[in-house]
FIMIFI-46608 format. One record per residue: x, y, z of N, C-alpha, C, O, CB in turn; residue in three letters. Coordinates in pm, whole numbers, plus 50000, padded with zeros to 5 digits. Glycine has a CB too. Layout:
BEGIN
> n.px, n.py, n.pz, ca.px, ca.py, ca.pz, c.px, c.py, c.pz, o.px, o.py, o.pz, cb.px, cb.py, cb.pz, residuo
> X, Y, Z, X, Y, Z, X, Y, Z, X, Y, Z, X, Y, Z, ala;
...
//
This chain:
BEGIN
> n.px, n.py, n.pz, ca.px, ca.py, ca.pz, c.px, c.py, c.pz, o.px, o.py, o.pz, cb.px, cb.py, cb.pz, residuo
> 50085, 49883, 50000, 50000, 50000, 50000, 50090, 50123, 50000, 50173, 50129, 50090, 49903, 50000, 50123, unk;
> 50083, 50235, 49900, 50145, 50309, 49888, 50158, 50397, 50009, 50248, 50479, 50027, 50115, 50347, 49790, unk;
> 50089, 50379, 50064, 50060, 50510, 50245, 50137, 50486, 50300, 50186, 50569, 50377, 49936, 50506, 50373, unk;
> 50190, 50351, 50287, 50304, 50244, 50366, 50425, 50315, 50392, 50476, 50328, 50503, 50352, 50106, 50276, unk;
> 50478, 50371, 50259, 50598, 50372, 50207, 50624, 50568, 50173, 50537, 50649, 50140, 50594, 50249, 50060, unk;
> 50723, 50584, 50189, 50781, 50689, 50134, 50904, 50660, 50037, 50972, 50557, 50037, 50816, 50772, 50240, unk;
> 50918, 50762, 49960, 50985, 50763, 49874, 51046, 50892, 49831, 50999, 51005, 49811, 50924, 50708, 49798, unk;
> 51194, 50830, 49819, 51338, 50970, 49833, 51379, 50926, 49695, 51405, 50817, 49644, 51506, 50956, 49985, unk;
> 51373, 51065, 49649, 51439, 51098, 49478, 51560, 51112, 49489, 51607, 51157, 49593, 51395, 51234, 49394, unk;
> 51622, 51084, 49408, 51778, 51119, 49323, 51768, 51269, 49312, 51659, 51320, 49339, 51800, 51043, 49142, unk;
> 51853, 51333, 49280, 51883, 51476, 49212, 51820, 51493, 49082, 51750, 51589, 49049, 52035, 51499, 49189, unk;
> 51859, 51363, 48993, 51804, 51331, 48860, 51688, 51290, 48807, 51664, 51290, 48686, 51857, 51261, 48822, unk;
> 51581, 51241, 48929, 51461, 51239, 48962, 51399, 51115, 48943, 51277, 51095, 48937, 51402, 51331, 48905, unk;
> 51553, 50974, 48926, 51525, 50897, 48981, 51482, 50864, 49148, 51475, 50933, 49250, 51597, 50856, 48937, unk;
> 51456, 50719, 49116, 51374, 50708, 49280, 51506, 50643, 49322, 51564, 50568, 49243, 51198, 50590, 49311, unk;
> 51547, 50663, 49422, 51664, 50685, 49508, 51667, 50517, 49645, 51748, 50426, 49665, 51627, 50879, 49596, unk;
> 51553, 50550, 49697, 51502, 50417, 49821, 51378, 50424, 49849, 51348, 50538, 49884, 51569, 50418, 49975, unk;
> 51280, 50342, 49849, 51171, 50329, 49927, 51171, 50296, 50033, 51248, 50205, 50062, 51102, 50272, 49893, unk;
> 51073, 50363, 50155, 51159, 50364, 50311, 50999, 50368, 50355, 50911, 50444, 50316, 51297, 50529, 50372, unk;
> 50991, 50241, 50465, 50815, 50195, 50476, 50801, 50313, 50621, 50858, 50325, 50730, 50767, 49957, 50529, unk;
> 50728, 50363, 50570, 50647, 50483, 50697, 50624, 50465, 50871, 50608, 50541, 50967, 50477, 50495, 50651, unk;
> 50634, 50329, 50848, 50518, 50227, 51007, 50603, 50096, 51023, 50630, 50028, 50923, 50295, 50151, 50950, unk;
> 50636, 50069, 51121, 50724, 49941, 51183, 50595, 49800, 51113, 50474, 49798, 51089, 50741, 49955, 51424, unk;
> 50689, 49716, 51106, 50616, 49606, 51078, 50591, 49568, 50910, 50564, 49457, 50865, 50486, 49632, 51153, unk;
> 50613, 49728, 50816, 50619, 49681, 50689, 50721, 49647, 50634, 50820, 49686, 50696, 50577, 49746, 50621, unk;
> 50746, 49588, 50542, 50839, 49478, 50453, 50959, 49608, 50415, 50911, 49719, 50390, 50736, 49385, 50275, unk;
> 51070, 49595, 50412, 51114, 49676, 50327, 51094, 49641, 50164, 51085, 49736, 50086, 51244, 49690, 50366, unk;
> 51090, 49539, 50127, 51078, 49462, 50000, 50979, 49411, 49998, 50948, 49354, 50103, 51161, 49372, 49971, unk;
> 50895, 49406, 49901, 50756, 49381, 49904, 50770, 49246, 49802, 50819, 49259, 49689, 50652, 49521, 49851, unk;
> 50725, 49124, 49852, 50749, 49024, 49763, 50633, 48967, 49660, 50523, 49023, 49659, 50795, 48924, 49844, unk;
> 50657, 48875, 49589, 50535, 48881, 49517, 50459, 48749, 49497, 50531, 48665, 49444, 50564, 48937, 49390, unk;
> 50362, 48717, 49519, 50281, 48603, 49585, 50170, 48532, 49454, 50058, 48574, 49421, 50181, 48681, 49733, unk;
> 50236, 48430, 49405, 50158, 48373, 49304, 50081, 48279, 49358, 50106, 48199, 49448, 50230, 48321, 49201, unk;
> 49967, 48299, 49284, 49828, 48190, 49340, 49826, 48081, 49205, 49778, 48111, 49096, 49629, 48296, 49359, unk;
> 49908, 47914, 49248, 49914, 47837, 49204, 49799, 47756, 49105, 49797, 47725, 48986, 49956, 47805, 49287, unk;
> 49715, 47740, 49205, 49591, 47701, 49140, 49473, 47804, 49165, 49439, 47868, 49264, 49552, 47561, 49192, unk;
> 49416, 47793, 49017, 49332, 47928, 49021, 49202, 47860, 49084, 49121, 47918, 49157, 49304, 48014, 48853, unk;
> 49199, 47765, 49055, 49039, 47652, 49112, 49018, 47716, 49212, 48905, 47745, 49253, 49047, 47466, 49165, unk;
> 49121, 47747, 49262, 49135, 47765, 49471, 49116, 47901, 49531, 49121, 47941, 49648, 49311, 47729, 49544, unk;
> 49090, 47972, 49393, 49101, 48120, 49488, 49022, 48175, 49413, 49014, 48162, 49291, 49246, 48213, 49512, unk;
> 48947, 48252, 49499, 48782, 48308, 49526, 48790, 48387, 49469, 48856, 48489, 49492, 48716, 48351, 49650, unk;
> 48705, 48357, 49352, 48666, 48422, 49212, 48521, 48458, 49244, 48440, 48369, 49271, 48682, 48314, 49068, unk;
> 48479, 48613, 49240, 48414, 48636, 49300, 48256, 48586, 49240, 48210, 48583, 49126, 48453, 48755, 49327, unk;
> 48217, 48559, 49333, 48045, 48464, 49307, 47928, 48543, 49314, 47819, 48486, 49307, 48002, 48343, 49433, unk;
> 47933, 48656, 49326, 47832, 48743, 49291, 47901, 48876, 49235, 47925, 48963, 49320, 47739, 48767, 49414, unk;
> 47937, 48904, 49088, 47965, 49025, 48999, 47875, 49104, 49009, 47755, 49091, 48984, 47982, 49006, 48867, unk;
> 47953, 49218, 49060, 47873, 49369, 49010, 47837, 49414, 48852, 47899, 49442, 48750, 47972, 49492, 49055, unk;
> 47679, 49405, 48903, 47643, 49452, 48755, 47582, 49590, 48739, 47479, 49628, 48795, 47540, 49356, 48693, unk;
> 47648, 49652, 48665, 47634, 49826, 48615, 47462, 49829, 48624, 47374, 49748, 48597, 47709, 49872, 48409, unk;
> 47463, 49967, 48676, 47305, 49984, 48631, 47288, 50070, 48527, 47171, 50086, 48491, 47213, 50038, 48738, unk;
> 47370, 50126, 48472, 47424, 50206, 48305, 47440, 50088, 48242, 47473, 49980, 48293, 47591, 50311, 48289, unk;
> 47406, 50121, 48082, 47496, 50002, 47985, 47604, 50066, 48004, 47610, 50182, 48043, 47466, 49971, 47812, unk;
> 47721, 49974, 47969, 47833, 49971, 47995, 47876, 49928, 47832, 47791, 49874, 47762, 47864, 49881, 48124, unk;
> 48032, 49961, 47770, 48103, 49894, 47664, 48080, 49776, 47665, 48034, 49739, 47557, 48229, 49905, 47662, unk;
> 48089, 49698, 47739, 48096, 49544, 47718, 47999, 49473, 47820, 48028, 49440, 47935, 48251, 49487, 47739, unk;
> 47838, 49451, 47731, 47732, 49422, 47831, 47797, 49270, 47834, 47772, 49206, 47732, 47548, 49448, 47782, unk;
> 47883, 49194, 47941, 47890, 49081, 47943, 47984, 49042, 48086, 48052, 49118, 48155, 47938, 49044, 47806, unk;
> 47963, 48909, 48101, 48037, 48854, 48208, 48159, 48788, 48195, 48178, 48690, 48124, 47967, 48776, 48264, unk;
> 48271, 48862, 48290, 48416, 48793, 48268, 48403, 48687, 48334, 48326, 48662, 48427, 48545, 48864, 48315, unk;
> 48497, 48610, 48275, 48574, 48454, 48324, 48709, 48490, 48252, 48741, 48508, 48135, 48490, 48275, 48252, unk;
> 48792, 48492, 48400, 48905, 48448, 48421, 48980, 48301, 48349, 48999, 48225, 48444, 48893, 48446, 48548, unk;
> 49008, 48264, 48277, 49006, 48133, 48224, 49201, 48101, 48256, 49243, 48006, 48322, 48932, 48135, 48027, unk;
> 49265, 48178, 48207, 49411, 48165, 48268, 49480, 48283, 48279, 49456, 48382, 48211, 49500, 48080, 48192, unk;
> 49567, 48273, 48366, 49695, 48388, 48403, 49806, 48316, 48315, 49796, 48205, 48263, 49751, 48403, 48600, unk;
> 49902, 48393, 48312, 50035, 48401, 48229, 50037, 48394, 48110, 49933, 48387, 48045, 50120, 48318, 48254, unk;
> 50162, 48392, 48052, 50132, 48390, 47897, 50221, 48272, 47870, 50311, 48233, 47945, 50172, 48538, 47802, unk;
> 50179, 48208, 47731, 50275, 48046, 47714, 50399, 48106, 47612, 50501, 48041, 47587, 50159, 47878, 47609, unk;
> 50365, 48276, 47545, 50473, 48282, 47454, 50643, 48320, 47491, 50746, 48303, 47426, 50421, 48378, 47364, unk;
> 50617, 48377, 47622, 50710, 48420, 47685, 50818, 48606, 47595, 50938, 48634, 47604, 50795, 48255, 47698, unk;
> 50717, 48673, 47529, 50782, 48763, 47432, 50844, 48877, 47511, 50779, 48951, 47585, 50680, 48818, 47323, unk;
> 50955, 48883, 47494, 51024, 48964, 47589, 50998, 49131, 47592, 51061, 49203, 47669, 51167, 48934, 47562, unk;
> 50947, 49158, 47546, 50871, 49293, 47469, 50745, 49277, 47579, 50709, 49386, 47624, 50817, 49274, 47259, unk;
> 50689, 49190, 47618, 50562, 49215, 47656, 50576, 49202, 47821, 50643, 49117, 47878, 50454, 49111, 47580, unk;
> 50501, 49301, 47882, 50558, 49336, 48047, 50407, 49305, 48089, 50381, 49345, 48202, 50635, 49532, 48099, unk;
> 50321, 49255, 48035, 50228, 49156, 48110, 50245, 49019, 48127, 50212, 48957, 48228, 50116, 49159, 48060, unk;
> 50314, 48954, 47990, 50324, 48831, 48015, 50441, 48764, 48106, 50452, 48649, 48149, 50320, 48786, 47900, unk;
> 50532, 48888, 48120, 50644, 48899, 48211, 50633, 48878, 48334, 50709, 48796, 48386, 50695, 49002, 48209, unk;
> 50550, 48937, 48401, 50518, 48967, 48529, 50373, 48856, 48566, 50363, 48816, 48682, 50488, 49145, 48537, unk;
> 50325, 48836, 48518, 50180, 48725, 48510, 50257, 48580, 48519, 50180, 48486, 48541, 50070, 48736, 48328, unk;
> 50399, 48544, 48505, 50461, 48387, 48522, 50433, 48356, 48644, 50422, 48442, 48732, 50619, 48362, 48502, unk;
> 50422, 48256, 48659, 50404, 48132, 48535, 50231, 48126, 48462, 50134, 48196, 48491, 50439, 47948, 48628, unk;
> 50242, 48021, 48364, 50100, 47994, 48286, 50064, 47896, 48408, 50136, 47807, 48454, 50102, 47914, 48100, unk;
> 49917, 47938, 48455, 49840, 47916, 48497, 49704, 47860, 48497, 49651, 47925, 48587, 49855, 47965, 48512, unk;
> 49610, 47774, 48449, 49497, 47772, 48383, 49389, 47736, 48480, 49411, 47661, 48575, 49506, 47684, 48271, unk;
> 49245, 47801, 48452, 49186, 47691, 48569, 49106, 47582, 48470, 49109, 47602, 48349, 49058, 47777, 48702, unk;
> 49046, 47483, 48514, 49023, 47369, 48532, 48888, 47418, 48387, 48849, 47530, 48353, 48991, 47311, 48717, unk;
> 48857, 47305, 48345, 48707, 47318, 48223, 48622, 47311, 48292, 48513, 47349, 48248, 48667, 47208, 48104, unk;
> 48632, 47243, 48480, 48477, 47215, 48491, 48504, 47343, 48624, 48395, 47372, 48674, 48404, 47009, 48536, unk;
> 48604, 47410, 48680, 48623, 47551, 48721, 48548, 47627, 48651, 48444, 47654, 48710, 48749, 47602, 48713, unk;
> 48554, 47657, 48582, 48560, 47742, 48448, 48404, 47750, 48417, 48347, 47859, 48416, 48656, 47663, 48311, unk;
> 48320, 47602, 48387, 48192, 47609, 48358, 48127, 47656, 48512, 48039, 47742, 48506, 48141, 47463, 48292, unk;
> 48159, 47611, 48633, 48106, 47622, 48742, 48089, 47809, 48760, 47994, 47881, 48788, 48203, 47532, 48852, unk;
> 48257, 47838, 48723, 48204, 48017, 48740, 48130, 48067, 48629, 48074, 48175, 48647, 48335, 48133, 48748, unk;
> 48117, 48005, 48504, 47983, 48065, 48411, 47902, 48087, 48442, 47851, 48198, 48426, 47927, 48020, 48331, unk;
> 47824, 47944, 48529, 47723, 47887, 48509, 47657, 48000, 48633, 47542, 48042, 48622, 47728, 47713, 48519, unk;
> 47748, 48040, 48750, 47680, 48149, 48883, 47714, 48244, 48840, 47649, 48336, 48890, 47723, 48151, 49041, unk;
> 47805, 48290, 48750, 47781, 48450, 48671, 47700, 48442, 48587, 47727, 48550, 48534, 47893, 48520, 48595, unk;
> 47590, 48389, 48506, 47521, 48362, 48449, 47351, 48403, 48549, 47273, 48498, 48555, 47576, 48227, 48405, unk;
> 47359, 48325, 48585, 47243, 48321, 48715, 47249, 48431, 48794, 47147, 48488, 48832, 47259, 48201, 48819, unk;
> 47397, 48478, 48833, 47377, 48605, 48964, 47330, 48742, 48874, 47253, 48825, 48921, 47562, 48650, 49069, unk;
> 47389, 48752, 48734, 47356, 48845, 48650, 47265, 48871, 48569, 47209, 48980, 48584, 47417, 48855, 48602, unk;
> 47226, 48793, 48470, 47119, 48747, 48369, 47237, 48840, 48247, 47206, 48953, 48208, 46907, 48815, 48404, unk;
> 47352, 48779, 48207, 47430, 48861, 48102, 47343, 48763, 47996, 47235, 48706, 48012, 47633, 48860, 48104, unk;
> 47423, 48765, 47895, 47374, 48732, 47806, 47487, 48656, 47695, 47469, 48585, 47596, 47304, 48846, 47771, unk;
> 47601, 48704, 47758, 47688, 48690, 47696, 47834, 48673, 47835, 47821, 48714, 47951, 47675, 48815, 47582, unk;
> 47957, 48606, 47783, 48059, 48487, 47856, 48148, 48570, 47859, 48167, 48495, 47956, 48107, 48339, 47784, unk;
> 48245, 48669, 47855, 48364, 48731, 47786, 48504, 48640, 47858, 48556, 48701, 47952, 48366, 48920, 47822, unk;
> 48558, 48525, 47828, 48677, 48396, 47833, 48800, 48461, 47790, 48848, 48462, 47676, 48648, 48254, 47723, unk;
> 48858, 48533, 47932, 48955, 48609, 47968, 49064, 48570, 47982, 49084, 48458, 48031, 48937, 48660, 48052, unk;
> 49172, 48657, 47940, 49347, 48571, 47979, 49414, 48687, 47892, 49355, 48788, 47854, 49394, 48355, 47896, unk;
> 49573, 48648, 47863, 49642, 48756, 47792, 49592, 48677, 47638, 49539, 48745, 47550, 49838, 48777, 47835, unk;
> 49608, 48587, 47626, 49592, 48509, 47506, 49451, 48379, 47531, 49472, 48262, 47563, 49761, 48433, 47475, unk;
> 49337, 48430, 47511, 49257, 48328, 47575, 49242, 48167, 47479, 49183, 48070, 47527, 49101, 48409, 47598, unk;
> 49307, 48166, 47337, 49325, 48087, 47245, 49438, 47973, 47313, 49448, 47851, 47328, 49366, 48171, 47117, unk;
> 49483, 48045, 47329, 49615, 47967, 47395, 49599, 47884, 47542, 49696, 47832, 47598, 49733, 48088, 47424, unk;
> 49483, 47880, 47587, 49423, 47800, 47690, 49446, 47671, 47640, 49367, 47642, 47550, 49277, 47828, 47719, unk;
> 49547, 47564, 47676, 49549, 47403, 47617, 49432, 47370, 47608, 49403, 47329, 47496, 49617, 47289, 47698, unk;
> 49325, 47370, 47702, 49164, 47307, 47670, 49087, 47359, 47571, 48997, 47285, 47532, 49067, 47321, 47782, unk;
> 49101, 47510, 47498, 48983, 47573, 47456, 48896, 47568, 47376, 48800, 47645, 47364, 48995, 47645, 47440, unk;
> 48932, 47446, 47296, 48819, 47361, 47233, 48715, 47300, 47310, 48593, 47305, 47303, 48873, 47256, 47167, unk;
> 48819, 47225, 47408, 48642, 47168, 47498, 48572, 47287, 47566, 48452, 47294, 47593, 48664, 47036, 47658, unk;
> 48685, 47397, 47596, 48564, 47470, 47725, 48480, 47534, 47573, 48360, 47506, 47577, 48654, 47646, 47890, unk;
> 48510, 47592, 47480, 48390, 47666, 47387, 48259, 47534, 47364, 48138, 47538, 47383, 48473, 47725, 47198, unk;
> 48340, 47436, 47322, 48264, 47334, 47291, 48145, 47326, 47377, 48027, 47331, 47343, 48337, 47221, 47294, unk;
> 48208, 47308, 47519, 48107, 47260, 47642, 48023, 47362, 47674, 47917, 47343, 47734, 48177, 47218, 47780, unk;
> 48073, 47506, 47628, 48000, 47592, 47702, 47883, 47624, 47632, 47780, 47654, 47693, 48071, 47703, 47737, unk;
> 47892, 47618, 47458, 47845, 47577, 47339, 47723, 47498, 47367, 47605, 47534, 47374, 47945, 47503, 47263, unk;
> 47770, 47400, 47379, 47618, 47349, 47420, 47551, 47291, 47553, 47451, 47218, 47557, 47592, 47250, 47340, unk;
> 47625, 47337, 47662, 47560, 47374, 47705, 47480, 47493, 47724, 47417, 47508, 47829, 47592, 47342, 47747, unk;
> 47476, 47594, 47615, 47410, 47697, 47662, 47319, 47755, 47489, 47262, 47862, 47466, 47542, 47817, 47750, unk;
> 47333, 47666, 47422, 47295, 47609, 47315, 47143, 47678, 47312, 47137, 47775, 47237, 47311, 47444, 47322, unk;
> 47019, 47646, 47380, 46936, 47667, 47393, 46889, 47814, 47415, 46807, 47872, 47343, 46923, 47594, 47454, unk;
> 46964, 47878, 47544, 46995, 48006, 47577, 47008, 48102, 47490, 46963, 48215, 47508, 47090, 48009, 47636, unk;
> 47070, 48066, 47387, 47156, 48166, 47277, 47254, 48236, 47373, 47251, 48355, 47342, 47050, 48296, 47183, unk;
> 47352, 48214, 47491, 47441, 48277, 47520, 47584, 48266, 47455, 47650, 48173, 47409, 47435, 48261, 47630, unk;
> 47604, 48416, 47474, 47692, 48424, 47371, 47854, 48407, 47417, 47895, 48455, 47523, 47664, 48559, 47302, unk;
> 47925, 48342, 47337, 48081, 48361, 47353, 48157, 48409, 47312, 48137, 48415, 47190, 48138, 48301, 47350, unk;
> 48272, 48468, 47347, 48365, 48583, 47321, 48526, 48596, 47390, 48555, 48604, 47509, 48282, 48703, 47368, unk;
> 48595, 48595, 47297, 48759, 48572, 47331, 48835, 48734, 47320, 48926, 48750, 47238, 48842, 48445, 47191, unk;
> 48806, 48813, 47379, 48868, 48935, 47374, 48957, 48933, 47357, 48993, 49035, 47297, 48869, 49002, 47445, unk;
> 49079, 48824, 47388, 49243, 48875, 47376, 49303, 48725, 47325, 49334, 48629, 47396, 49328, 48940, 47558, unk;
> 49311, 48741, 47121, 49340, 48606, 47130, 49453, 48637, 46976, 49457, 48722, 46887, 49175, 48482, 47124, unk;
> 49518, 48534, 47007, 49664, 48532, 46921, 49585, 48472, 46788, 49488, 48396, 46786, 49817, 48412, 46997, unk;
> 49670, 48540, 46662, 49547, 48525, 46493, 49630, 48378, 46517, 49556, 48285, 46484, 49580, 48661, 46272, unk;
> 49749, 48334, 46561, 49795, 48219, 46535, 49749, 48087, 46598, 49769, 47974, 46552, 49908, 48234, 46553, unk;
> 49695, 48114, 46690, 49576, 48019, 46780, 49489, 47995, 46783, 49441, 47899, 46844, 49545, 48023, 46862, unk;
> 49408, 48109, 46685, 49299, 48075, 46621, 49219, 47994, 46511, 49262, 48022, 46399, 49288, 48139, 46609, unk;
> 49145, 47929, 46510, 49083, 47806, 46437, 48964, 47837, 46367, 48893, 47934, 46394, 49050, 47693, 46528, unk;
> 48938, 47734, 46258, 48774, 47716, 46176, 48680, 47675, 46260, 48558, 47695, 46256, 48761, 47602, 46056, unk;
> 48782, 47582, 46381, 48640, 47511, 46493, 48605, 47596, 46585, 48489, 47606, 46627, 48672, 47371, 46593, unk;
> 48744, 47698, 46642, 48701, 47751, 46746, 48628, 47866, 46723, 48610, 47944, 46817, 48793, 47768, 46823, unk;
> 48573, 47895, 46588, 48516, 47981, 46520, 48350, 47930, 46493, 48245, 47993, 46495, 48607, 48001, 46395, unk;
> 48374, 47825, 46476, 48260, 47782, 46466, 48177, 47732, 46583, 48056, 47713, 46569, 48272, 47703, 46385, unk;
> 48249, 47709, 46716, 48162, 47672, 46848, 48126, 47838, 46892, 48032, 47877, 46960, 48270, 47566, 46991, unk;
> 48218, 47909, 46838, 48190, 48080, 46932, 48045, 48135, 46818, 47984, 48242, 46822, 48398, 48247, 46911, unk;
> 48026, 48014, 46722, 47945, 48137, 46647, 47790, 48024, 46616, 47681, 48050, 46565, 48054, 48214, 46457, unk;
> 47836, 47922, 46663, 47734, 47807, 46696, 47600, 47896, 46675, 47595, 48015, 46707, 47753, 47731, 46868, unk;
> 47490, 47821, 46618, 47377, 47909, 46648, 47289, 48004, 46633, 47175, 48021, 46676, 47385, 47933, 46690, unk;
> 47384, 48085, 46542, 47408, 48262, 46517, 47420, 48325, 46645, 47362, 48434, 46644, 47273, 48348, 46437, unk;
> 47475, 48298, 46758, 47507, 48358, 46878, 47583, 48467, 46839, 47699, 48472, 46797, 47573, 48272, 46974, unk;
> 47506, 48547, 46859, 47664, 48711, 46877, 47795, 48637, 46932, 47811, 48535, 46999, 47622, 48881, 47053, unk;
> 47868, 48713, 46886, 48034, 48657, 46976, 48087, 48780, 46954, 48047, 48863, 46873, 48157, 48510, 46904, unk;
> 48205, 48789, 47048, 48318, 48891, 46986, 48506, 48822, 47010, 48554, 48723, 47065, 48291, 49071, 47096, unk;
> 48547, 48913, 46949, 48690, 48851, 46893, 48801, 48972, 46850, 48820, 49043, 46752, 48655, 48751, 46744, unk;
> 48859, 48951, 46976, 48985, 49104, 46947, 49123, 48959, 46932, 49145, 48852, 46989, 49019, 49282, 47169, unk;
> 49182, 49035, 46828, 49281, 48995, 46786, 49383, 49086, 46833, 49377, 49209, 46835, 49271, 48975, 46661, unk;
> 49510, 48983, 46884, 49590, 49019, 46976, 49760, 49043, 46864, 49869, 49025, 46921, 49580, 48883, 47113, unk;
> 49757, 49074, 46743, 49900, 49079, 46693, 50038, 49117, 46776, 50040, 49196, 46871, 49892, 49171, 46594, unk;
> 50157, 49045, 46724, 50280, 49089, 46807, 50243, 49217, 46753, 50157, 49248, 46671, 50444, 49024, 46782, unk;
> 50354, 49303, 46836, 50338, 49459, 46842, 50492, 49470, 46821, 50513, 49534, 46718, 50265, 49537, 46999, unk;
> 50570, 49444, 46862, 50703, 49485, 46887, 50792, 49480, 46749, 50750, 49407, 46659, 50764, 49391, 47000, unk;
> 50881, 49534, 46732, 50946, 49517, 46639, 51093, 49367, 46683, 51157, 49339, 46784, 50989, 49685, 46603, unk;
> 51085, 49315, 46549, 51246, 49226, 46605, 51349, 49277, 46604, 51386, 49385, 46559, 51298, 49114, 46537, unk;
> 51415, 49172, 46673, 51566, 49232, 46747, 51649, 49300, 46609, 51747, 49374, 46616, 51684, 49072, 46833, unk;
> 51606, 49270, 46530, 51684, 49349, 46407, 51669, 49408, 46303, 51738, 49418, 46201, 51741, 49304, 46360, unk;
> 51535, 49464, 46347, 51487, 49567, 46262, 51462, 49674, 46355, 51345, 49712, 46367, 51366, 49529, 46179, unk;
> 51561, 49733, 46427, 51580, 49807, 46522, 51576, 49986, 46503, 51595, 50059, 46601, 51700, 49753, 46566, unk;
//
């Protein structure tokens, strides 16, 4: 917590030392990865806007980290290790964000949500199970190289709305500098 801590500049207006305010805080603040995502309390009743909002839909968390490891990228850097939760995790938090909200639509979250090893079965499963519903599925952050004819075709099963942000490298290579 930033209240914690003070902080002494350089001349140059670098940061110089962070120096904790109150006995008992860390001088070094370490950093605490949650192994299995199954296990940690993903919240079971989402706040839902009483405005429409950009994106009328419900997140799922589906994995942390990234599998490409691109050194350019300071999310997938800091998000290690790849993490995934479980297909029947995964349907269980749909299925009570679904019910606590009345969305209408899934939004199957991650840096690269393609890149989930399962994500054929979870679209598949979620596909029909929700088949009837017309709820819709949607991969906001997904690599064009991970992407498929099938996994195109379970997100669009139906004529279900879907949506689909394509995630291109950004960076330039090491030698075209």
């Amino acid at each position: 917590m930033p209240k914690f801590y003070d902080v002494e500049y350089l001349p140059d207006g670098r940061i110089g030392r962070v120096v904790p305010t109150i006995s008992g805080v860390p001088w070094r603040v370490s950093k605490h990865t949650v192994m299995d995502l199954d296990e940690w309390p993903y919240p079971k009743q989402p706040l839902v806007p009483l405005a429409e909002t950009v994106h009328e839909r419900m997140s799922v968390e589906i994995f942390r980290g990234c599998t490409r490891g691109c050194r350019f990228c300071q999310a997938g850097m800091i998000t290690r290790p790849v993490r995934e939760r479980s297909i029947t995790g995964i349907g269980e938090m749909v299925e009570r964000g679904l019910k606590a909200t009345g969305f209408e639509e899934v939004g199957l979250l991650s840096l690269s949500s393609a890149d989930h090893t399962e994500i054929a079965d979870i679209a598949k499963g979620l596909a029909d199970r929700y088949e009837e519903d017309k709820v819709g599925l949607s991969l906001p952050s997904t690599r064009v190289d991970a992407f498929n004819i099938d996994l195109a075709n379970e997100l669009t099963r139906n004529g279900r709305r879907s949506g689909l942000t394509f995630a291109p490298r950004a960076a330039a290579s090491g030698s075209a500098r």
